[in-house]
C-alpha positions as CSV (number, residue, x, y, z in Angstrom):
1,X,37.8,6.3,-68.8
2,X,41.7,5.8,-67.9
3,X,44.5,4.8,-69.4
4,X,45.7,2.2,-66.9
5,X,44.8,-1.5,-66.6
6,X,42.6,-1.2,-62.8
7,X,42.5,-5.0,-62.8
8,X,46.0,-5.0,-62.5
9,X,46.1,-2.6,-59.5
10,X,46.5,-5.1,-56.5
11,X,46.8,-4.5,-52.5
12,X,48.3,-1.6,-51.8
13,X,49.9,-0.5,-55.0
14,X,49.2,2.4,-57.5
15,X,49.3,3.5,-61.0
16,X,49.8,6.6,-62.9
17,X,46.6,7.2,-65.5
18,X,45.6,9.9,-67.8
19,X,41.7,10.0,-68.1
20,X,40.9,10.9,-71.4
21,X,38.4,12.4,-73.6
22,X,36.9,11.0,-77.3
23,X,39.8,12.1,-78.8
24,X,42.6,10.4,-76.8
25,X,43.3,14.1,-75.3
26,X,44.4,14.1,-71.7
27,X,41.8,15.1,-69.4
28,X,44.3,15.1,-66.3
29,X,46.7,12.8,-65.0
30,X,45.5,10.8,-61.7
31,X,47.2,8.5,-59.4
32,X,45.1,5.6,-58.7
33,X,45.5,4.1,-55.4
34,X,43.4,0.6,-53.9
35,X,43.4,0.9,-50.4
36,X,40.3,-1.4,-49.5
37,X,38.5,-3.9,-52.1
38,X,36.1,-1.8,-53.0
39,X,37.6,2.0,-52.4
40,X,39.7,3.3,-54.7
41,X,41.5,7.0,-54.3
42,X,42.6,8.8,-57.4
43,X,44.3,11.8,-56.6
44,X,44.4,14.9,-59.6
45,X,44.6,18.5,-59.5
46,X,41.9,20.6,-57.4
47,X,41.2,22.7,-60.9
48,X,39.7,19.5,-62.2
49,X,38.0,17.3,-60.0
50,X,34.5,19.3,-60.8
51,X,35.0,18.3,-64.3
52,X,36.0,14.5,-63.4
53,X,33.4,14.0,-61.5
54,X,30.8,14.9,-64.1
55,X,32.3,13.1,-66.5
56,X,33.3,9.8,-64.0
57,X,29.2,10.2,-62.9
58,X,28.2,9.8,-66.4
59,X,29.7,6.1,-66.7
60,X,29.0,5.6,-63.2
61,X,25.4,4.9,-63.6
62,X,26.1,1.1,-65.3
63,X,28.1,0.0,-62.4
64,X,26.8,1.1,-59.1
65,X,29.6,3.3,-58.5
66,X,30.1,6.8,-56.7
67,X,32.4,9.5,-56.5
68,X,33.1,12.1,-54.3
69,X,35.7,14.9,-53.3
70,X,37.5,14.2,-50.0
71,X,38.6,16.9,-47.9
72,X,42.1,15.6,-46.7
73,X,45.7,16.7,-46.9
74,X,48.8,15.9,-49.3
75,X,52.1,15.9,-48.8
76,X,55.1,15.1,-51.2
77,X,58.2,14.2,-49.3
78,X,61.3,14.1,-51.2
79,X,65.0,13.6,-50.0
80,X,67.3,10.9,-49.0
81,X,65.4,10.4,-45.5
82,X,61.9,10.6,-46.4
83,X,61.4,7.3,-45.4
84,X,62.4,7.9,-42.2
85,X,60.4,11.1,-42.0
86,X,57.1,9.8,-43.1
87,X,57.6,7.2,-40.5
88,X,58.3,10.2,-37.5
89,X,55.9,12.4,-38.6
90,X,53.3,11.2,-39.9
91,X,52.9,7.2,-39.5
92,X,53.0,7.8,-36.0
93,X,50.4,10.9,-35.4
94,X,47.7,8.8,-38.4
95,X,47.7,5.3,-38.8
96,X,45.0,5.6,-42.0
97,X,47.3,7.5,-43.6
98,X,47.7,6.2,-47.3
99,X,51.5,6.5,-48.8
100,X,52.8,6.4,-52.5
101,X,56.3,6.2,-53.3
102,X,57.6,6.8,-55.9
103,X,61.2,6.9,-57.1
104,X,62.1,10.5,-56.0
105,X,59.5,11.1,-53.4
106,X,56.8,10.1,-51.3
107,X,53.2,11.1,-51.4
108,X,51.5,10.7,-48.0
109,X,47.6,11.0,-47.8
110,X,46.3,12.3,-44.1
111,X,43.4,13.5,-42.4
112,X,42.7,16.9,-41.7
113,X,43.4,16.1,-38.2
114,X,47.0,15.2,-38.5
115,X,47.7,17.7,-41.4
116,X,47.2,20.5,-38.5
117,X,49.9,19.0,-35.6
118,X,52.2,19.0,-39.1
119,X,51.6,22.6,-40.2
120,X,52.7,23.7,-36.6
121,X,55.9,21.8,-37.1
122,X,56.8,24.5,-40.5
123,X,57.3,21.7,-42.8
124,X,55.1,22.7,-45.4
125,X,57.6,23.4,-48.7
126,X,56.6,26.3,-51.4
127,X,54.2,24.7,-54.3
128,X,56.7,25.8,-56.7
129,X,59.2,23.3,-55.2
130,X,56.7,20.4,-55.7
131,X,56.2,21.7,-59.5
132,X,60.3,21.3,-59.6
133,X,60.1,17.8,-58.3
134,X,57.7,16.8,-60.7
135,X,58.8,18.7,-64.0
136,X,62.8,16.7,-62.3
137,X,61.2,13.4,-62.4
138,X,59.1,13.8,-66.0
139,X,55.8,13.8,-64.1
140,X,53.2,15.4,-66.0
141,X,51.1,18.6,-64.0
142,X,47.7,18.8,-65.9
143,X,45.9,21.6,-64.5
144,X,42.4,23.3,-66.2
145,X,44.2,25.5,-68.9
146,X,46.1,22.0,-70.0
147,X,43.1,19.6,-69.9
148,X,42.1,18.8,-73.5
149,X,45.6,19.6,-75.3
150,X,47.9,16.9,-74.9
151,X,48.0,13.2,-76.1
152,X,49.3,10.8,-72.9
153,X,52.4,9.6,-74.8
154,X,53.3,13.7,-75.0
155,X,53.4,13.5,-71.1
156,X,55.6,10.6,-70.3
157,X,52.8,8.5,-69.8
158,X,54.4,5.3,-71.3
159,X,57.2,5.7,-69.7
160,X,55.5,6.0,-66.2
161,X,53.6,2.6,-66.9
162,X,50.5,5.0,-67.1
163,X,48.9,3.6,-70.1
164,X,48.1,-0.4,-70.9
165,X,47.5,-1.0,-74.5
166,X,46.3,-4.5,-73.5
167,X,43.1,-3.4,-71.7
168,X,39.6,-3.0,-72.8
169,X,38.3,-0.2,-74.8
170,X,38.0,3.2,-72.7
171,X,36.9,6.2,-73.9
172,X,40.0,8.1,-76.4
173,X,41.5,4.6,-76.5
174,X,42.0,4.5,-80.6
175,X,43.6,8.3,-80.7
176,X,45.8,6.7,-77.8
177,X,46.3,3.8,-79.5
178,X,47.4,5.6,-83.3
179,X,49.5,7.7,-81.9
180,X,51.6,4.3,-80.4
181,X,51.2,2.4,-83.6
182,X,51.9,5.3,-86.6
């Protein structure tokens, strides 16, 4: 189903993966993220989770697994002190609050709860800023009208560790793998 290795996914670390379909074409890109032994978040754009979650369910069936849409909020801090202001803002109003860093930014995770004594503070940025982050850094933005056209390699996946060529077979796998090897 993905591109990354989720063996290889230890503690609290994460990956980039694209999940693709029998062609090798990119479904959407998710972050995976182990935060328990035996919970793992994946985070993806709203447009698609419908569509993941059928085609997760299908597979899901062999290996007493379940998925489900959680209802929490997301926030992408970026700037020289966004260490420092995931630790004031939000570290300290939710201590489950999940955080991915990478290079450029931070990605915090929070309840509902804590993502309203936030949105009283105004710190909430425009959605077109995130896009500019990402599209800055050379992360990919699947959304529904891209799912299905692009190869993983086309969207920086490699470069972003997002793919292992090492790992078992997953569905799209020998597209993926051709396009590496022509």
């Amino acid at each position: 189903q993905l591109t990354c290795n989720m063996e290889t996914i230890k503690g609290n670390c994460w990956s980039w993966a694209a999940q693709a379909d029998n062609k090798g074409k990119t479904i959407a890109i998710i972050r995976v993220y182990f935060f328990d032994q035996k919970k793992v978040l994946m985070l993806t754009n709203k447009s698609l989770i419908d569509k993941q979650i059928e085609v997760f369910n299908t597979y899901s069936i062999f290996h007493e697994v379940q998925f489900s849409e959680k209802d929490c909020s997301i926030y992408e801090i970026a700037g020289t002190s966004k260490t420092k202001w995931y630790a004031e803002n939000i570290a300290q109003q939710d201590n489950r609050a999940i955080w991915l860093e990478t290079k450029n930014f931070i990605t915090a995770i929070t309840t509902k709860s804590t993502s309203n004594k936030l949105e009283n503070r105004q710190y909430e940025q425009s959605h077109n800023i995130n896009k500019l982050f990402y599209i800055i850094n050379g992360y990919p933005l699947i959304d529904i009208t891209h799912s299905h056209k692009f190869m993983p390699q086309s969207l920086n996946m490699e470069s972003m560790q997002g793919i292992d060529y090492q790992k078992g077979c997953y569905i799209g796998q020998e597209g993926i793998a051709k396009t590496k090897y022509r």
